[in-house]
C-alpha positions, -999 to 999 in steps of 0.1 A, spaced: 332 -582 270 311 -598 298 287 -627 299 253 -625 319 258 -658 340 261 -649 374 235 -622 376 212 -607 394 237 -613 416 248 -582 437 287 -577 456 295 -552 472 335 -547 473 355 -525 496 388 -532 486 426 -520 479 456 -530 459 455 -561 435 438 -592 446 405 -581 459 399 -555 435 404 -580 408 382 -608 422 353 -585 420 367 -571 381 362 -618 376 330 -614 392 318 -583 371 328 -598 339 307 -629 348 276 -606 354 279 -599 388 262 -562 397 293 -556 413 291 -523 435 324 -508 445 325 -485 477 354 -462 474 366 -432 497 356 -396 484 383 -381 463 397 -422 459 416 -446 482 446 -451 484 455 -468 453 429 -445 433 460 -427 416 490 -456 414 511 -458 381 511 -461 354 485 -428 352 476 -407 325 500 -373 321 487 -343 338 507 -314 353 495 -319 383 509 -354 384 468 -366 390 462 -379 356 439 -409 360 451 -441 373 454 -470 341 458 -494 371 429 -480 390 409 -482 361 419 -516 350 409 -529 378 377 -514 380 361 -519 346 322 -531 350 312 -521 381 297 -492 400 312 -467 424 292 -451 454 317 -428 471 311 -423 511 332 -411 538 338 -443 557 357 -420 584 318 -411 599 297 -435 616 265 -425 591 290 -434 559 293 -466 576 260 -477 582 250 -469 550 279 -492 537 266 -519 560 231 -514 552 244 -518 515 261 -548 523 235 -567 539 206 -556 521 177 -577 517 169 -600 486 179 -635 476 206 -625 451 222 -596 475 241 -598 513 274 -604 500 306 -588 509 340 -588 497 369 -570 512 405 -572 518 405 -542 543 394 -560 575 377 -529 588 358 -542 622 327 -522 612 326 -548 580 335 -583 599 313 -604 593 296 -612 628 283 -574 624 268 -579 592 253 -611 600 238 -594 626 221 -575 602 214 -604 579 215 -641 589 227 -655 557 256 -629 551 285 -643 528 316 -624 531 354 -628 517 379 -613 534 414 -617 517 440 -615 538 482 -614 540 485 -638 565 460 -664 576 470 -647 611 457 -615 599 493 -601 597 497 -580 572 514 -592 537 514 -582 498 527 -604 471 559 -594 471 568 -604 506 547 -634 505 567 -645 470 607 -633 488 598 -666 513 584 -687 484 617 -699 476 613 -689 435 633 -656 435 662 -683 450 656 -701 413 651 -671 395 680 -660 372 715 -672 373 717 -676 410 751 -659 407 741 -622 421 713 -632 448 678 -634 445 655 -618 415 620 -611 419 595 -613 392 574 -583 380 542 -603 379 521 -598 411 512 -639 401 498 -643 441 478 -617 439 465 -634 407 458 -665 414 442 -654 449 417 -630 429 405 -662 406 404 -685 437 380 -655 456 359 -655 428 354 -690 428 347 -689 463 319 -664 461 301 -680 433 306 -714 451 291 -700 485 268 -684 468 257 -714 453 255 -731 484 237 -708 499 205 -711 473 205 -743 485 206 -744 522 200 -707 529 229 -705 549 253 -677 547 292 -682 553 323 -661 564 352 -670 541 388 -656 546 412 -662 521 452 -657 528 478 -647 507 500 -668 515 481 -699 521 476 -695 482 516 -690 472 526 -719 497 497 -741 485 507 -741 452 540 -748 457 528 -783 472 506 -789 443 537 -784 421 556 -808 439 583 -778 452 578 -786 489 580 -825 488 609 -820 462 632 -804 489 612 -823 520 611 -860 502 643 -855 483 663 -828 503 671 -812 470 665 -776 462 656 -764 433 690 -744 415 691 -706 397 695 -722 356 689 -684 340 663 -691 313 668 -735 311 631 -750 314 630 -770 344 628 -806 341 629 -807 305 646 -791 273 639 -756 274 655 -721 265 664 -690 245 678 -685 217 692 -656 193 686 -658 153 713 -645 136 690 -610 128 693 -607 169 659 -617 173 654 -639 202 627 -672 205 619 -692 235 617 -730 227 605 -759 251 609 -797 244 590 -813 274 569 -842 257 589 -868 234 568 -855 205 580 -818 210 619 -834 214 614 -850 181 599 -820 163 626 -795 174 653 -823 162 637 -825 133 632 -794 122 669 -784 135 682 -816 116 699 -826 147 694 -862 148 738 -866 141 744 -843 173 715 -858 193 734 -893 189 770 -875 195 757 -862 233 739 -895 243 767 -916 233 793 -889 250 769 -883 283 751 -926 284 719 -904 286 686 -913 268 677 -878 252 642 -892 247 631 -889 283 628 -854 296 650 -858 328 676 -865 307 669 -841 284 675 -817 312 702 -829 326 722 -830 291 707 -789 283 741 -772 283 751 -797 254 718 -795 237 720 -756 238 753 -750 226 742 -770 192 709 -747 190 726 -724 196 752 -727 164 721 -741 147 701 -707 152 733 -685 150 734 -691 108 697 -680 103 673 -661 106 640 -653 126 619 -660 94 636 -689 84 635 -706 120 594 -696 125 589 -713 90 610 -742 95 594 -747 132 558 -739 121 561 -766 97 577 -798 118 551 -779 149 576 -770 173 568 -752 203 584 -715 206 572 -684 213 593 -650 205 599 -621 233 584 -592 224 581 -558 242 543 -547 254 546 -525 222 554 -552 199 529 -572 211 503 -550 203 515 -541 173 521 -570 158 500 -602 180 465 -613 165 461 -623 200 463 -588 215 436 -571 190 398 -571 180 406 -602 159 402 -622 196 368 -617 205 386 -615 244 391 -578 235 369 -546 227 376 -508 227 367 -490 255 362 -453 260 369 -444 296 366 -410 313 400 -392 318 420 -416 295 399 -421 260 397 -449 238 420 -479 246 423 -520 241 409 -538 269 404 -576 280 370 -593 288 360 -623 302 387 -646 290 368 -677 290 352 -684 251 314 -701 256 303 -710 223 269 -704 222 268 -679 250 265 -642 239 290 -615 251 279 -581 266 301 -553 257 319 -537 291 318 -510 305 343 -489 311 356 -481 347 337 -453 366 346 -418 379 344 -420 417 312 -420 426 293 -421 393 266 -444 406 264 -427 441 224 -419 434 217 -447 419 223 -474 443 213 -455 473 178 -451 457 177 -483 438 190 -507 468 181 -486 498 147 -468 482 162 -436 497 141 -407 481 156 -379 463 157 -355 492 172 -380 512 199 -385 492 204 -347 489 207 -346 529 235 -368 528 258 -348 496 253 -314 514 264 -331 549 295 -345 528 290 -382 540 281 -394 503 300 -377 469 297 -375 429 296 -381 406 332 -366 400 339 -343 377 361 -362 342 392 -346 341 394 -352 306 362 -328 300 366 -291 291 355 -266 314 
């Protein structure tokens, strides 16, 4: 689902891999006409696992596809100079709500002193690795974070995490960019070149969380404690069924609810009188965990996941349960059509699926259903003629020279 804010504005987006990509998937679902050049026969991450089964090992890319949901694909052969200008011409094409650019490819033939060449008020994003233009990805950016160091037990070396969460927050901050330049430039008519690092965003945010000045200012760092919640009272536990919960304790209302509803108020008095610590304040809380675990831990040992959910649900303690990908969709409200977030989609070369909106609920503000990502080069015609005004023939010029493609064929479709 989609909501019709930021329209009729136009992005083109020439992008690879995670962040970029899904910037312009934010963008899209906002109601940006987000138009997505892509090489003929796909780029380079146009069939990355996890893909649909196929003999051939091509099966369609659920990435890819993902990623891609709500825009339109024009597939060109960036390789010629004529596929280039017409990306360019694409790019900077005229009207008040067009002539912006994002890209994590830093192709010269896309900076933005060429476009604006073509276009004075040209806005362009260019996300980067390295604010030296170095090359980078999240995982290399997250190894000299310093959180694979507190990842884990600490016992057998660093762990990395399976969410690309840089690449994340990088796509949300691009999109906020655009729309904010954009902005600006309805104001001023003044276009803007933007880039965007990688790691400026992962080291960033670990001042805004206090991680550098904790190890600068206090010349501390931060240990491996395996699942403990930082700072506070937090971890897992096992019911006696073998089903495991997470539980945090971080304000002194969420302490007192999880004593309560674990009738732990004798044991709670046993480790502060034993320790001197105040188990009320969450410092303390943390630094007494190993204590305050091992009772939890008897406490959920004798029963099981049902009882703790009802006993926690009704004294409101925070917890969440683990649960594989397939539990959770077989088994979350959260994950189904009862959150208005999601919708079915039925896209070409994998069928009908689940698949996540706009996140944001506007009450008030009607959703747009999505559609579903496109088959390279789907809208190939459409935009040359519709942005560009090239005629039919024109057009036809350019397929039988092999400089523009599609739409491609749906490999799910029958001969």
């Amino acid at each position: 689902m989609s909501y019709e804010m930021l329209g009729p504005l136009r992005v083109v987006e020439s992008a690879a891999f995670i962040a970029a990509p899904l910037a312009g998937l934010i963008l899209a679902q906002y109601g940006a006409d987000v138009i997505r050049v892509d090489a003929i026969g796909g780029g380079i991450d146009y069939g990355r696992m996890p893909r649909m089964p196929r003999r051939d090992g091509q099966g369609r890319s659920l990435y890819w596809t993902g990623l891609n949901k709500g825009k339109r694909s024009i597939a060109v052969d960036v390789r010629r100079p004529e596929g280039r200008e017409l990306v360019q011409q694409l790019a900077a094409a005229p009207g008040p709500d067009a002539g912006v650019l994002l890209t994590n490819l830093g192709a010269p033939w896309l900076s933005h002193g060429v476009l604006a060449a073509l276009r004075h008020d040209m806005v362009t994003c260019t996300i980067q690795g390295n604010g030296d233009g170095s090359p980078a990805v999240d995982y290399t950016v997250n190894s000299a974070t310093g959180y694979p160091m507190m990842t884990g037990s600490g016992r057998d070396g660093p762990v990395n995490h399976v969410l690309p969460a840089w690449d994340v927050a990088c796509a949300h901050h691009a999109a906020f960019l655009v729309a904010a330049v954009v902005g600006r430039r309805r104001r001023t008519g003044e276009g803007r070149e933007i880039f965007l690092a990688l790691s400026d965003i992962a080291f960033s945010t670990l001042s805004h969380l206090g991680v550098l000045a904790e190890t600068e200012v206090l010349g501390q760092e931060r240990p491996a404690i395996d699942n403990y919640l930082y700072g506070a009272f937090g971890r897992d536990f096992v019911t006696a069924d073998g089903h495991r919960l997470m539980v945090a304790a971080i304000s002194a209302g969420q302490w007192a609810s999880l004593v309560e509803a674990c009738s732990l108020s004798d044991e709670v008095a046993r480790i502060e009188e034993n320790s001197g610590l105040d188990l009320r304040d969450e410092a303390q809380r943390f630094e007494a965990r190993e204590p305050i675990a091992q009772a939890l831990e008897a406490w959920f040992a004798k029963r099981s996941r049902s009882e703790v959910e009802t006993l926690f649900k009704a004294e409101r303690v925070l917890f969440g349960p683990y649960r594989s990908v397939a539990e959770l969709l077989d088994s979350d409200p959260r994950v189904s059509l009862a959150n208005p977030v999601f919708e079915r989609l039925d896209t070409p070369g994998i069928g009908s699926h689940l698949s996540a909106g706009a996140a944001a609920r506007i009450p008030g503000l009607a959703r747009a259903p999505s559609r579903p990502a496109p088959l390279l080069g789907t809208h190939t015609d459409e935009v040359l003629h519709e942005v560009l005004g090239l005629s039919g023939a024109a057009i036809g010029k350019l397929h039988d020279a092999g400089i523009v493609a599609g739409p491609e064929r749906d490999p799910a479709a029958k001969a």
